[in-house]
N, C-alpha and C positions, 0 to 999 in steps of 0.2 A: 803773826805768821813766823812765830821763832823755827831754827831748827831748818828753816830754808835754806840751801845752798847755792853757790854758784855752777857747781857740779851736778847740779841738778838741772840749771838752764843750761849746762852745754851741752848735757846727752840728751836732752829734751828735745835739741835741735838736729840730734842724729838719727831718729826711729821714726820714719816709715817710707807710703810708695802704694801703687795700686793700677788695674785697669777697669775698664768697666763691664746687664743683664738685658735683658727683654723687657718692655713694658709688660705687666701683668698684672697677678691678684697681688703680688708682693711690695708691691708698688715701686718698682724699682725699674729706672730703665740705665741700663748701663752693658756696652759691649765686651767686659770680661765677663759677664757673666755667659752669654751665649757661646765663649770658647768655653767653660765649664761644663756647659750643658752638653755642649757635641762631645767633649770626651767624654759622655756617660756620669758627668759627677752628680754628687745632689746637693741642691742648694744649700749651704748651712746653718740651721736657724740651733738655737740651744736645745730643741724636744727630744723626745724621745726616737733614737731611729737616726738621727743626722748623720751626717758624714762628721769625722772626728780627725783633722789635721795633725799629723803627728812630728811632721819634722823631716824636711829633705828633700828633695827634687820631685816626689810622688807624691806632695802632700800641696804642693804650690796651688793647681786648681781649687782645693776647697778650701784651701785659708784667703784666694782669690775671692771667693764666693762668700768667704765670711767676714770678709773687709766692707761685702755691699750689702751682707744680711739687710732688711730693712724689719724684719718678725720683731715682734715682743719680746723683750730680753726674759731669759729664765733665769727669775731672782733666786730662787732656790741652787742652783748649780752657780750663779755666778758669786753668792754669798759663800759656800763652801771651799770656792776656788781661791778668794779671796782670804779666808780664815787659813784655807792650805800655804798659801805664798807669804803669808806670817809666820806661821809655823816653821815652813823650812827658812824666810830669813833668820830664825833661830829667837824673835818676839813674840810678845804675849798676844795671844787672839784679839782683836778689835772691842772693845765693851761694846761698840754698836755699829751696827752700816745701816746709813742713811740714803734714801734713795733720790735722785733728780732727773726731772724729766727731758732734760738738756743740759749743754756742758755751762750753759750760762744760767740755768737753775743752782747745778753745782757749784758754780764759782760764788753766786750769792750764799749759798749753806755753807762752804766754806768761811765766808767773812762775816755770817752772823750767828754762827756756831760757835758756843762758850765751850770753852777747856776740852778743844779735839786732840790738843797735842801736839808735838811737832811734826814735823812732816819725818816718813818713812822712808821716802822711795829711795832713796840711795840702797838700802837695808835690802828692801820687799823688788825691787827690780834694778836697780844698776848693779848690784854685784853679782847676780847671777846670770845674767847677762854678760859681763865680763866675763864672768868664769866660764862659763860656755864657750862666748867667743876664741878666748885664748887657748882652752883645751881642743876644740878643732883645727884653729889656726898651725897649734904642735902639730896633731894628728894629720895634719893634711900638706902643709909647707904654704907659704905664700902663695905658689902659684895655683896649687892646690883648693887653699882657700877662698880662691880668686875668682876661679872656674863656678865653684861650689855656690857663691852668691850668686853669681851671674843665673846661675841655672835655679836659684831659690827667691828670694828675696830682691835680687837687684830684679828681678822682673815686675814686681810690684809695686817697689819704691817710688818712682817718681809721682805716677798719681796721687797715690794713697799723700805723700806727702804734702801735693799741692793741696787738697782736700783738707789736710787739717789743717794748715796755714788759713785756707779760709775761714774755716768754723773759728779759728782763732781769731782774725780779726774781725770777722762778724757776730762774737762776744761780746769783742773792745766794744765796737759802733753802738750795740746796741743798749748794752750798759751803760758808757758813757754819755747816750742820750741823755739818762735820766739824773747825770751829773751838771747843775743849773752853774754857769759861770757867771756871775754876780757883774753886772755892766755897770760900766763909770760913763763922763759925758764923750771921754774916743770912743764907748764904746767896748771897752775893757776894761777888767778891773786884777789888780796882782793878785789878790787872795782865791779869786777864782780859778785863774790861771795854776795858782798853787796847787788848789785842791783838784782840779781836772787831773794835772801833774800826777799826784801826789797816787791818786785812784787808778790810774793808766797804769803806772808803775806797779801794785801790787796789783792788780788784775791781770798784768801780762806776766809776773811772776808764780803765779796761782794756776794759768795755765801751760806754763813751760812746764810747772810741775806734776803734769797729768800724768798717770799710767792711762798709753791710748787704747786700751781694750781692742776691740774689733780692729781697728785703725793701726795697733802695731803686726799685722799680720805680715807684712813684711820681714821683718827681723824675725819672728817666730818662726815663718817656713823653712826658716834655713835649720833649725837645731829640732832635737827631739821633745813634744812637751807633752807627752802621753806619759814622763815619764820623767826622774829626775828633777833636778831644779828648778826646771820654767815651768813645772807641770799644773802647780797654782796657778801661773800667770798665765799660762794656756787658757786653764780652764774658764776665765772671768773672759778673757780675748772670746771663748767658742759662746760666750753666753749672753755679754752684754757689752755696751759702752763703755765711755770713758771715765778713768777713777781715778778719788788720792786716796793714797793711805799716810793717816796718821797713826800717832800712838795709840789714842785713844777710841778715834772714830775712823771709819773707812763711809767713806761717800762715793756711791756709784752712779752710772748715768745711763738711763733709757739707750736703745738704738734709733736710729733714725725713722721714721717709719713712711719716710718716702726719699728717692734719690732717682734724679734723672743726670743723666751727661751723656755727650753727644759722641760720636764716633773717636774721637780724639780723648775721651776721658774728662773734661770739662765739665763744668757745673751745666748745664744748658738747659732748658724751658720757657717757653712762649706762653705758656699758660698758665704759669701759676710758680710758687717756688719750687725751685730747681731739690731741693734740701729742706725737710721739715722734721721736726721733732713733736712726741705728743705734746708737749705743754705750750707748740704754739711758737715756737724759737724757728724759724726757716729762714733761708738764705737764696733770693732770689738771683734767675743768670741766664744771659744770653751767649751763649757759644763762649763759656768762661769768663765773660766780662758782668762784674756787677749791676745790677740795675734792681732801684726803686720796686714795690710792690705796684706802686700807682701806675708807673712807668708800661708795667707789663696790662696792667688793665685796661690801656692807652690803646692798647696796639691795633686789638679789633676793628677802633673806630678811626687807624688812620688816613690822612686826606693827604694828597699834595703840599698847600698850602698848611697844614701842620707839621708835615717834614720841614718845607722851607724855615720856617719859625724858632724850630729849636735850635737853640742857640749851642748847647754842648755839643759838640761833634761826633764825640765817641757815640752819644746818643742816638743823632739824627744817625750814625750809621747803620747802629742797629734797628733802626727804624725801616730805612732803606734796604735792608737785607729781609726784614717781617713784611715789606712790602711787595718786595720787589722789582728791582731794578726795569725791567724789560714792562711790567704796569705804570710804573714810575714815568717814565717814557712816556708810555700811550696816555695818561691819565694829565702831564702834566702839560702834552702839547709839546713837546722836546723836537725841532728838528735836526735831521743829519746833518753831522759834518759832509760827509766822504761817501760817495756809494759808485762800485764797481761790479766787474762781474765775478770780486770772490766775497759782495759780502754789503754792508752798507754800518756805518762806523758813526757815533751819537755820543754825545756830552754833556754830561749833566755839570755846570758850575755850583760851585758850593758854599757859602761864606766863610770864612773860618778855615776851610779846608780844603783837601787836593781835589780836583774837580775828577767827577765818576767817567770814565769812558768804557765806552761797550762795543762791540761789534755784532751786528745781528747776519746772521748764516743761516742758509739752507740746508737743512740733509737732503744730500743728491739721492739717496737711496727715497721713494716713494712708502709710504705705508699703507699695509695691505686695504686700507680702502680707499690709497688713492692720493690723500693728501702729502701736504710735506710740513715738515716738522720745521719750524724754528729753534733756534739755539741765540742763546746770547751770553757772550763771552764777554769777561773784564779785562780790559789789558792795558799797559801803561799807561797815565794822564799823558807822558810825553805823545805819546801816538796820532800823527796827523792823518794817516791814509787805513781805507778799509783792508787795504793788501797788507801794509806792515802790520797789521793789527792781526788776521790770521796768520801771516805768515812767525809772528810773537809767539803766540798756542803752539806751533811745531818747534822752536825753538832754532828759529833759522830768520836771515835777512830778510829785508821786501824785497832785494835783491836777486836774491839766492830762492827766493819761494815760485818755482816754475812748474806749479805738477801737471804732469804729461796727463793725468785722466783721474774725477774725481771718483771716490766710489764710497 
């Protein structure tokens, strides 16, 4: 991996951000995509006909929209954009680009790929990227510039960025599966240790080193790339996944072809992985937090007595929440703490962890055939009475919670 930089891991750790679409044929469920849709955008995929992001405050929807493409990359457009972004770094066109169907395909074709060369990207994207930046930053002043992201790029950033953090450490995991540490009689043995080491270390350097395609849309919204210097590196962003470029060889990567996250932007799904890629690479998630494939095939068939059981906490909560709390209750025999006339207040003890309390409430309003609705509210483990426990939800004493008439 000669020709790697350290200037390669810091700006690696500066480029990107995102929100989230609709479940559909696209296979994507994420909520920037439905702001996209209500302004009349169209979704981004590489065909013919797309919408084409070109840079600036007008263009943030559909590089929005192209940070969640889940479509089939068009290898055709993103190989040219690719050869284009050599070109204008001012080097020789790629002798070859290699295609992989996830960024953890890629990272293995990187390190079993003979004579790719050294790595480019300072070349093919950090200095045009700089240059860009600095010439708006002139053009516009600090504060200027300041505005300018806010209204581009810092709008997408945060997700986008958690997003490839994840992909990235769900790389590491699952590559370094297949990294066997050689056990002594503790248990451990040093040369394993080494080599896990050894493999960690250039596998997380390998993908610091990524151009994040789709995934830098972020930083792309803010400048022009219909045109100019990023216009290569646009074109691979509207078309495909994630890439290196070498001297010799350019390796690029599939897009996702499925993505869920929950109204917050989070990886989320209860049924399956959250994040998949063709070749079979997915990253399973419950409202952001990671979880097991097996974990989620669990869920269907949860009981009481198998919440009680698990022993991870993080887990049993997520369990607790695919159950839910208010059956949890009914199913597991749970009686009330506390029942008054604003409400009747339940505790679930937990081992390991802060114990669940609820408050179960009426809707005073009746519904149109009559019945009345339940509600069950979370609120502090401190919370001894059903009254402090509603009176918590309003954000006022048990004291202070005196309402003249409910409605």
């Amino acid at each position: 991996m000669s020709g790697r930089t350290m200037g390669a891991v810091v700006d690696a750790m500066s480029t990107t951000g995102g929100t989230g679409v609709v479940d559909g044929a696209d296979g994507v469920t994420d909520p920037a995509a439905a702001e996209t849709k209500a302004a009349g955008g169209a979704a981004v995929s590489g065909g013919p006909g797309a919408a084409r992001p070109a840079g600036g405050p007008g263009s943030t929807a559909a590089w929005r929209a192209c940070s969640v493409d889940t479509a089939p990359a068009d290898r055709a457009a993103a190989e040219r954009g690719v050869r284009a972004a050599y070109r204008q770094a001012g080097l020789p066109e790629p002798e070859r680009v290699l295609w992989a169907g996830s960024p953890r395909e890629a990272v293995t074709l990187v390190l079993g790929t003979a004579d790719i060369g050294p790595s480019v990207r300072d070349a093919v994207r950090t200095a045009p990227w700089a240059g860009e930046r600095a010439r708006l930053h002139s053009e516009l002043g600090a504060a200027g510039w300041s505005a300018h992201w806010s209204a581009t790029g810092g709008r997408l950033w945060e997700t986008t960025r958690s997003l490839v953090e994840r992909i990235r450490q769900g790389v590491l995991d699952d590559l370094l599966g297949a990294v066997p540490a050689a056990a002594s009689s503790d248990g451990t043995d040093a040369s394993g240790r080494r080599e896990r080491s050894r493999a960690r270390s250039e596998m997380t350097l390998i993908l610091l080193d990524a151009v994040l395609g789709q995934h830098d849309a972020p930083w792309l919204a803010a400048f022009p790339t219909d045109r100019g210097p990023l216009a290569g590196l646009g074109e691979v962003a509207r078309n495909a996944g994630w890439w290196w470029p070498f001297a010799k060889v350019a390796v690029v990567c599939e897009r996702p072809n499925a993505l869920h996250r929950d109204e917050a932007g989070r990886l989320d799904n209860g049924d399956g992985p959250a994040l998949s890629y063709p070749d079979g690479f997915a990253l399973c998630a419950w409202r952001g937090m990671p979880v097991p494939a097996a974990f989620l095939a669990e869920l269907a068939t949860l009981t009481p007595d198998r919440i009680r059981a698990e022993e991870n906490a993080e887990l049993r909560r997520v369990m607790l929440e695919h159950y839910g709390y208010d059956r949890y209750l009914t199913d597991s025999g749970a009686h009330p703490v506390d029942r008054d006339e604003t409400g009747t207040l339940w505790r679930i003890d937990l081992d390991g962890d802060e114990p669940v309390v609820m408050v179960e409430v009426l809707n005073s309003t009746p519904e149109p055939d009559g019945s009345v609705r339940k509600y069950w509210l979370r609120v502090p483990p401190t919370t001894r009475t059903a009254r402090a426990g509603v009176a918590w939800t309003f954000g006022v004493s048990e004291q202070a919670y005196r309402p003249l008439r409910e409605t």
